[in-house]
Steps between C-alpha positions, in 0.01 A plus 500: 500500500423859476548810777175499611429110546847476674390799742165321551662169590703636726336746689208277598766199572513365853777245394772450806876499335525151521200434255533874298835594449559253190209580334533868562835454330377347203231723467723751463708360282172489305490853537771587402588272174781347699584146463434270842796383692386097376491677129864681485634214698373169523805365694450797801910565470452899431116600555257264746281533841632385804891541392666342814780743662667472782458803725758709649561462879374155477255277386278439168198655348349550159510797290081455317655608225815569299687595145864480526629900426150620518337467805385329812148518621323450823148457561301579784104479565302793456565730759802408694785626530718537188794658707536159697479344169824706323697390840414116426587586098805630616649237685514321187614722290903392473362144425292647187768635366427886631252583242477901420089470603304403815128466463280427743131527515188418708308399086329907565833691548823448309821617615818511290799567700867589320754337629799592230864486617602845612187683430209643696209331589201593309100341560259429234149444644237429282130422659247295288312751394874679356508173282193637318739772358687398201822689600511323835449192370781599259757536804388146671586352156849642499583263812499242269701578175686806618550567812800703475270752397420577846883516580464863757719738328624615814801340716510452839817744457316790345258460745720554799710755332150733447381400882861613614528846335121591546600439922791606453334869379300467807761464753696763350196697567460419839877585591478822350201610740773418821370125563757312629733269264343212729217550553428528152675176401357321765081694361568421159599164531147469740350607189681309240420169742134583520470489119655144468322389796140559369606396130596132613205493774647529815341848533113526468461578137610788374516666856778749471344612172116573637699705811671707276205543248325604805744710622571692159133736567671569826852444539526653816331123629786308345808519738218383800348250309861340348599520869202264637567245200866527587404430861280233413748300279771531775273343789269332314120586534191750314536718316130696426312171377841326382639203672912552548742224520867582721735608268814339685859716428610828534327670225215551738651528747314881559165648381695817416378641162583823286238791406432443117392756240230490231799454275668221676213306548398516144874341429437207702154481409679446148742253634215292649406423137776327436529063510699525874510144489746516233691719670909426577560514883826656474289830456487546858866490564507779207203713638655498866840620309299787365303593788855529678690669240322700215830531313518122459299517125746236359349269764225519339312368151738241340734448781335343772539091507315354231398110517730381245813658733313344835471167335880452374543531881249245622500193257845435554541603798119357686290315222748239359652400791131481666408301143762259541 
C-alpha cells in the first residue's frame, strides 16, 4: 500500500472502531513493511488484537492491540476522544507487561505516548496526511523494532532539579525587592501549582500560560489578573470565558498575588515549557523552603526527595502489606 492510497482510504472512511480499527491496523502494517500480528505470531502469545488484561481497580477489558515490550494500542472511531481512550489503555497497562509505548488513535490521528520508567513523558502525533512524509512514517515504524529509540533523554530527576533552581532564581528575586518570606512561598507555589494543574487537565488548557503571555506586553495587568484566577480556583467559578473548578486546601486559600517583571515573567513563561506532568511533587516542599529562606540553596537541585528515596518508604511500609 503506498502513502497516498493509505491517506485516501482513510480520510474518506466512515468505519466505526468496531468494524475499522483492524483493518486500519493492517493497513498500516502494509504501510509500513511491518509484519501483521497473525504473521509474527500465529499463536497470539507476544503480538495479537484483543490481548485480554485485566484492568487495574477492577474488572476486564481488551487492549485492540498488543506486542509484548513494544507497545499497546487503543483504537477509537474517528473523532472521539483519544484522551478517554489512553485512560482505558492505561488501566491495563500492569497486565501487558508495562510496555515503554501507548498508542492510541481515532484511524486520522495517531498518538504515541512514552511511558519509560523514570523518564519524562514525551507525545508523538502524527495526522494522516504526516504519514505521507517519509520521515514520519520513519518514526511510526520505530514502535515496532526499536522502540527504545524514543527512550526521552531526560529524567524525571533532571527535570525537577531545572524547575527547582529556575523558581528558586525567582523567589530569590522576589525576597530581595522586600516581599515577605511567606508570601512568596505561599505565590510561588500558586504558580508552580497552576503549571501542573493545566498540564494534566484540571486547568483549562494551557491557562496560566495564555495569562502570562498576555500579561508579558503589559506586565503591569499580571498581579490583577493572577489574583482573579487565584480567586477563582479558591471558590470555584469564571474566570473571563474559563470555567473554574474549587481547588479544596490551603494553597488557595487567598487570591493574594505578587507584582511580576518583564523579566520574571519571561522565567516562568520558560518554565511553562516544560512536561509538568512529569514533575516530582516534593518540589513544593523545596520551593516553600526557598521562598522562606533564600540561604537554604542546598535545599535545592539534587537534594529534595527523589522517588526512589519516597518509595523505600512506602512499599514496605504501605504497598506490601496492602498487597498481601
Amino acid at each position: 500500500m503506498t502513502p497516498f492510497e493509505f491517506h485516501e482510504k482513510w480520510r474518506l472512511s466512515t468505519l466505526k472502531e468496531s468494524s475499522g480499527a483492524q483493518q486500519h491496523f493492517l493497513d498500516l502494517c502494509a504501510l509500513l513493511g511491518e509484519t501483521t500480528p497473525a504473521q509474527a505470531d500465529p499463536d497470539g502469545t507476544w503480538y495479537t488484537f484483543e490481548k485480554g488484561a485485566p484492568k487495574t481497580g477492577g474488572g476486564d477489558g481488551f487492549a485492540d492491540v498488543w506486542k509484548r515490550g513494544c507497545f499497546a494500542w487503543e483504537y477509537k472511531g474517528k473523532h472521539k476522544d483519544l484522551h478517554a481512550a489512553l485512560a482505558q489503555l492505561e488501566k491495563y497497562a500492569a497486565a501487558l507487561e508495562n510496555p515503554p509505548l501507548l498508542v492510541v488513535s481515532d484511524m486520522e490521528t495517531i498518538r504515541v505516548h512514552t511511558r519509560f520508567t523514570n523518564t519524562v513523558q514525551q507525545i508523538h502525533e502524527l495526522s494522516l496526511s504526516d504519514l505521507l512524509s517519509s520521515e514520519k512514517r520513519a518514526l511510526l515504524k520505530r514502535i515496532f523494532s526499536d522502540p527504545e529509540s524514543l527512550k526521552p533523554g531526560i529524567t524525571r530527576e533532571a527535570l525537577t532539579e531545572e524547575a527547582a533552581e529556575t523558581f528558586a532564581g525567582l523567589a530569590q528575586a522576589l525576597r530581595e525587592r522586600g516581599h515577605a518570606p511567606q508570601r512568596v512561598a505561599h505565590f510561588v507555589n500558586k504558580l508552580l501549582f497552576c503549571l501542573f494543574a493545566e498540564d494534566i487537565g484540571i486547568l483549562p488548557t494551557k491557562l496560566l500560560t495564555r495569562l502570562l503571555e498576555a500579561s508579558r506586553r503589559r506586565p503591569d495587568r499580571f498581579q490583577d489578573m493572577a489574583g482573579r484566577l487565584f480567586a477563582a480556583m479558591r471558590d470555584g467559578g469564571d474566570f473571563d470565558l474559563e470555567i473554574i473548578d474549587w481547588f479544596n486546601g490551603g494553597l488557595f486559600d487567598d487570591d493574594d498575588a505578587l507584582p511580576l517583571l518583564t523579566t520574571d515573567i519571561d522565567v516562568v513563561l520558560k518554565c511553562s515549557k516544560l512536561d509538568w506532568s512529569a514533575i516530582e511533587p516534593s518540589i513544593f516542599g523545596t520551593l516553600f523552603e526557598r521562598g522562606l529562606d533564600p540561604d537554604k540553596r542546598s535545599q535545592l537541585g539534587a537534594h529534595y526527595t527523589d522517588r526512589d528515596s519516597i518509595q523505600r518508604i512506602v512499599q514496605p511500609v504501605v504497598v506490601r502489606p496492602l498487597e498481601a
